[in-house]
C-alpha positions as CSV (number, residue, x, y, z in Angstrom):
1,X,2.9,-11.9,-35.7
2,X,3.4,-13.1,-39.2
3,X,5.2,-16.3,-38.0
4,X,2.1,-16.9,-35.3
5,X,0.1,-16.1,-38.2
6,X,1.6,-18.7,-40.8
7,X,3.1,-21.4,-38.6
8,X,1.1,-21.0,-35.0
9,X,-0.4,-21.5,-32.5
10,X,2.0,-22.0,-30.3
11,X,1.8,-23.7,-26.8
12,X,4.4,-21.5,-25.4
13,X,7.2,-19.4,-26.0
14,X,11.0,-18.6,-25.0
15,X,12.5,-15.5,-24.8
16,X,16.2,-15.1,-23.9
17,X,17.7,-11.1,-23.1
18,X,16.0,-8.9,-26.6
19,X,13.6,-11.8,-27.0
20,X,12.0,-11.7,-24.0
21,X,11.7,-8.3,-24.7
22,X,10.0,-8.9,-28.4
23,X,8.0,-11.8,-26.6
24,X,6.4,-9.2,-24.1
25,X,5.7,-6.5,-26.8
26,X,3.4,-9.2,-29.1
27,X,1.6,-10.5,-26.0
28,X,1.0,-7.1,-25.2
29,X,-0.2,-6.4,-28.3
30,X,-3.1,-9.2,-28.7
31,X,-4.6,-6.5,-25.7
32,X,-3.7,-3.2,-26.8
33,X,-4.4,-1.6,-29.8
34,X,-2.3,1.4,-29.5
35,X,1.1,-1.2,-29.4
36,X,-0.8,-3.1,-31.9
37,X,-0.9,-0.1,-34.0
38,X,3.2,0.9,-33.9
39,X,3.8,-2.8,-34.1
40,X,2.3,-2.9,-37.6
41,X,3.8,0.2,-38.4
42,X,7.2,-1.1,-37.3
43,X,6.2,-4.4,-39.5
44,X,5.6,-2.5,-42.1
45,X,9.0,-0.7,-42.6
46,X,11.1,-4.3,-42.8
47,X,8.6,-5.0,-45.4
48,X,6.1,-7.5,-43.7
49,X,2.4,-7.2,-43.5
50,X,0.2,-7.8,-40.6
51,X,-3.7,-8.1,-40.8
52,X,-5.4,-6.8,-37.8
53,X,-8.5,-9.0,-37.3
54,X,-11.9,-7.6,-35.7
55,X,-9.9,-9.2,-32.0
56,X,-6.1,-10.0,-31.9
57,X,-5.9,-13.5,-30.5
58,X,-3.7,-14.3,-27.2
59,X,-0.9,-15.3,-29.2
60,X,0.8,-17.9,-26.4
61,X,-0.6,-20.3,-23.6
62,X,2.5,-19.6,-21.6
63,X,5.9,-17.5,-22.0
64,X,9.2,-18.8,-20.3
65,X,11.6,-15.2,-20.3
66,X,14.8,-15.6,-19.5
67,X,17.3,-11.8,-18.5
68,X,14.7,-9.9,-20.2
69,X,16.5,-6.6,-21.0
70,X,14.9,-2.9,-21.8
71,X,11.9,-2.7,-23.9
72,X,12.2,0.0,-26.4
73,X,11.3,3.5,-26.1
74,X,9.1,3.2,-28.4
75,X,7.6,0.2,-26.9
76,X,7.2,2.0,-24.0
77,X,5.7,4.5,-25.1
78,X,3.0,2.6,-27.4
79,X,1.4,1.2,-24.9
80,X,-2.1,2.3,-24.2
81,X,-3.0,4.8,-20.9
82,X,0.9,6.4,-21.1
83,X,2.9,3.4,-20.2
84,X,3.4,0.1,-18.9
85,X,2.4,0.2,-15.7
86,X,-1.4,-0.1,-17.0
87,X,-0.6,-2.9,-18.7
88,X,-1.3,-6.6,-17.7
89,X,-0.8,-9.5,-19.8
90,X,-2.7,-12.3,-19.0
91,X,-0.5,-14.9,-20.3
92,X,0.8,-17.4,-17.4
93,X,4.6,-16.9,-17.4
94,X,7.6,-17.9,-15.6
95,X,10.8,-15.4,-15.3
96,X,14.0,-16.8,-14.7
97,X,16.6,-13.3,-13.6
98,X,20.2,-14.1,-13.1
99,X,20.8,-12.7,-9.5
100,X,23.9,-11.2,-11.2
101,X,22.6,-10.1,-14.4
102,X,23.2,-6.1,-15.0
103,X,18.9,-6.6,-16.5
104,X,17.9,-7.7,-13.4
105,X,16.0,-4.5,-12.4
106,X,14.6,-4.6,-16.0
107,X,13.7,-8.4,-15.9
108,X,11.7,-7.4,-12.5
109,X,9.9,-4.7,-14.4
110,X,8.9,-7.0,-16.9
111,X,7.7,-9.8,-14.8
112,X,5.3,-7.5,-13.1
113,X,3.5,-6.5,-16.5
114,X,1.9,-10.3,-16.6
115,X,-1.1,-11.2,-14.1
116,X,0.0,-14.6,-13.7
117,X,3.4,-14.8,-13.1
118,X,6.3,-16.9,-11.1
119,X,9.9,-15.7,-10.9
120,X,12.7,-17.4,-10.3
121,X,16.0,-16.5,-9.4
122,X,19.3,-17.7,-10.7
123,X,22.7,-17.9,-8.7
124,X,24.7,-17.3,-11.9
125,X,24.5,-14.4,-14.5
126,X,23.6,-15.2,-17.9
127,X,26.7,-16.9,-19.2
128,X,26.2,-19.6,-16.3
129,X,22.3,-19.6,-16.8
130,X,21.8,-23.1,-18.5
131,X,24.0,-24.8,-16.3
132,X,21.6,-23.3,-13.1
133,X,18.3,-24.6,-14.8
134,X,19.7,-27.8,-15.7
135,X,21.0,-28.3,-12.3
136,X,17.5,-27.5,-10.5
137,X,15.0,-29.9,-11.2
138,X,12.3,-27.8,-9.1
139,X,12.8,-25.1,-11.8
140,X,12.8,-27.8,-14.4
141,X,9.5,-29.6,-13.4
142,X,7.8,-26.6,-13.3
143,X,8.6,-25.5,-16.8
């Protein structure tokens, strides 16, 4: 939040594997105070302060995650009504999930906490991924 506080907004973000992960936990957050809450808290112990205004803004107009893997426990836990099946992000976002990828199950997960979402699925894991989006212009046109 500090850097979407200092040098945002942002259009969009990419998150590849853990930062797909810390992607979904701050757009999460702009919607759920309890997250919000350990997020500062979290923020807070690596020595960064975060300034809760009266409403947290929707910090992206669209995410691009890429092999999300596990969220935290603690993430997990944080979010409002007992966990994140009552959560729904209302960011547009596109998931790309290597067919291969050990994540996948986890990048599934994921892609079902967001309202408006497409997934996509890659042939290769995620040390062939570039090559698969660079090679699909489909994929490409609609990122």
């Amino acid at each position: 939040w500090k850097v979407i506080e200092t040098e945002g907004p942002f259009d969009s973000v990419y998150g590849f594997s853990q930062g797909a992960s810390v992607a979904t936990i701050v757009a999460g957050s702009s919607n759920d105070d309890v997250l919000w809450k350990a997020l500062v808290e979290e923020s807070s112990k690596a020595g960064i302060v975060l300034k809760k205004e009266s409403t947290i803004p929707v910090p992206f107009k669209y995410m691009v995650l890429v092999n999300a893997c596990d969220l935290p426990a603690s993430a997990r836990v944080n979010f409002s009504g007992g966990g994140l099946d009552n959560l729904s992000i209302c960011i547009p976002s596109l998931h790309l999930i290597g067919i291969d990828d050990f994540c996948r199950p986890i990048s599934e997960d994921i892609s079902r906490l967001f309202s408006d979402t497409q997934v996509k699925y890659i042939d290769s894991g995620p040390d062939h991924l570039n090559k698969s989006i660079i090679g699909d212009s489909i994929l490409l046109h609609s990122i």
